[in-house]
MIGUDO-506830 format. One line per field, with one value per residue (C-alpha): residue number from 0; x, y, z. Coordinates in steps of 0.05 Angstrom, whole numbers, always signed. Layout:
BEGIN
nr	NUM ...
px	X ...
py	Y ...
pz	Z ...
# end
This chain:
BEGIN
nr	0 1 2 3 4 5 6 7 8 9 10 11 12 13 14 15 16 17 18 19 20 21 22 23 24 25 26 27 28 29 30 31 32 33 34 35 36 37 38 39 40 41 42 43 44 45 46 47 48 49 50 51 52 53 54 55 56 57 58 59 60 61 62 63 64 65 66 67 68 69 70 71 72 73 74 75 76 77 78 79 80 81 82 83 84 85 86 87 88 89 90 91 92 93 94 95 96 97 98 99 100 101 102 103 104 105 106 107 108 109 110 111 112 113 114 115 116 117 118 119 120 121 122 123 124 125 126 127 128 129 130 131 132 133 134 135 136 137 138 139 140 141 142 143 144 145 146 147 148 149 150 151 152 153 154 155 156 157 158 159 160 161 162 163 164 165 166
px	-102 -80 -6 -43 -92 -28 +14 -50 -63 +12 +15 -44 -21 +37 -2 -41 +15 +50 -6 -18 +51 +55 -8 +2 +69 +34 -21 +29 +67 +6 -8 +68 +74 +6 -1 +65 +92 +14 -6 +45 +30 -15 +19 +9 +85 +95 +36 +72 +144 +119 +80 +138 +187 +146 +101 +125 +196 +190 +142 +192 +249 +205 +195 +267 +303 +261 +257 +330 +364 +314 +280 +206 +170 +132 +71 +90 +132 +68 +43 +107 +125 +193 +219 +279 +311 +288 +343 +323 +368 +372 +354 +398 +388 +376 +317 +286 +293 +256 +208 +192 +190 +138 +100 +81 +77 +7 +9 +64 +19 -42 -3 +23 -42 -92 -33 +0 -3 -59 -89 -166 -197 -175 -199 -272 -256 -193 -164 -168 -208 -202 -122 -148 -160 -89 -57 -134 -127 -48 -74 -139 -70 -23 -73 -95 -27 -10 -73 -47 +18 -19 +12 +83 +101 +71 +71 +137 +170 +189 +232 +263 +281 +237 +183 +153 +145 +116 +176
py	+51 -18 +11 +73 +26 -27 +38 +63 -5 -13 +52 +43 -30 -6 +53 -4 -42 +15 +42 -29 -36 +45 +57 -11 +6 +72 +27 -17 +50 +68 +9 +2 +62 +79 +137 +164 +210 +216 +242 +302 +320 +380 +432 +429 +435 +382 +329 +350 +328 +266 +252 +274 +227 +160 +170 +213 +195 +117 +123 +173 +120 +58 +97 +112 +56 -3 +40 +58 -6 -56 -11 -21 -21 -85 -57 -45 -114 -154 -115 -139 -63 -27 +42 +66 +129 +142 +106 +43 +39 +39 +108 +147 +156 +232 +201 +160 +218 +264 +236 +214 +283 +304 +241 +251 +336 +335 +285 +336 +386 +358 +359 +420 +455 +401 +415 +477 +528 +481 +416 +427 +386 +437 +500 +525 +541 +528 +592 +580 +516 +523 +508 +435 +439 +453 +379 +346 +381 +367 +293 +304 +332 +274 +229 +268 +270 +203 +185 +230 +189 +116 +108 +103 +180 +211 +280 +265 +227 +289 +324 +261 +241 +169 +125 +63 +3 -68 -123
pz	-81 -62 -31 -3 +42 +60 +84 +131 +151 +174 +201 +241 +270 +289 +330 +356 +387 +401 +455 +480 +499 +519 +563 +584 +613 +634 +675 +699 +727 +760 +794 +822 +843 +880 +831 +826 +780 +759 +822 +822 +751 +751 +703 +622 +610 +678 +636 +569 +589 +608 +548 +510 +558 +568 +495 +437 +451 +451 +384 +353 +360 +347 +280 +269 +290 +253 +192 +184 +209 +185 +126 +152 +221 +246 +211 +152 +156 +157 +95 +62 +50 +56 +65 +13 -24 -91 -112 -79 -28 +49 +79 +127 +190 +183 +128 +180 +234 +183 +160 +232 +241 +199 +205 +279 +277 +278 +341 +373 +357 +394 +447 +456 +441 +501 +549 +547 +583 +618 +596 +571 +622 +677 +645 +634 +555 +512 +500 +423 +414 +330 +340 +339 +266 +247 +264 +240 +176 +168 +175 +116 +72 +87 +63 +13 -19 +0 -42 -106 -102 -101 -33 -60 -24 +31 +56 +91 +40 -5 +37 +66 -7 +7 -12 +7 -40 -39 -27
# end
């Protein structure tokens, strides 16, 4: 239980700084620009690109990056935890990029189903407002799983060929 709440505590610190420095960059955008690109971005796919470009993309490389070249991201470095392989050693980069992957599908997939074809906030009723529940229950299974594993593999650990251990 112990590794399970260190590895949702990191994870959710580094979300924390992660949209402080994001939406803060966002803001700042805003501000310098009188609006612009916000102002010109009326489409779901136009709102999804640059979610994908200025959010996802950023927080999909954050992930990769400090996990495969330093083994852990700033989160889970404060919570004195590490990424590996089974094995023990360093993961690959196609380990870091995978388990990135599946990590953040159910954000992706919030997404995709708010904004496209057009964001919720412009429309009367979502075309299939239960879609929702896919990513929320994808997140009740990864830390369901994570829970049957006492934290040391998540949901996207087993494909990846990873876990995550106190250093």
């Amino acid at each position: 239980m112990k590794l399970t709440l260190a590895r949702l505590t990191a994870y959710g610190l580094d979300f924390i700084m992660l949209a402080l420095v994001l939406v803060g960059l966002q803001l700042a955008t805003y501000e310098l620009t009188g609006g612009f690109p916000f102002d010109r971005l009326v489409k779901g796919y136009q709102i999804e690109c640059w979610v994908l470009a200025t959010m996802s993309f950023p927080v999909w490389m954050y992930f990769i990056v400090t996990e495969y070249f330093f083994g852990a991201t700033l989160g889970k470095k404060l919570l004195r935890l590490s990424v590996a392989r089974r094995d023990g050693g360093r993961i690959s980069f196609i380990q870091a990029a995978g388990r990135t992957c599946l990590k953040l599908l159910p954000w992706e997939l919030t997404h995709l189903i708010i904004l496209v074809p057009d964001p919720w906030w412009d429309i009367q009723e979502p075309p299939v407002p239960a879609l929702i529940l896919i990513p929320n229950v994808m997140i009740l299974l990864y830390i369901v799983f994570l829970l049957l594993n006492q934290g040391m593999r998540a949901l996207h650990d087993v494909p990846a060929g990873t876990s995550v251990r106190h250093r």
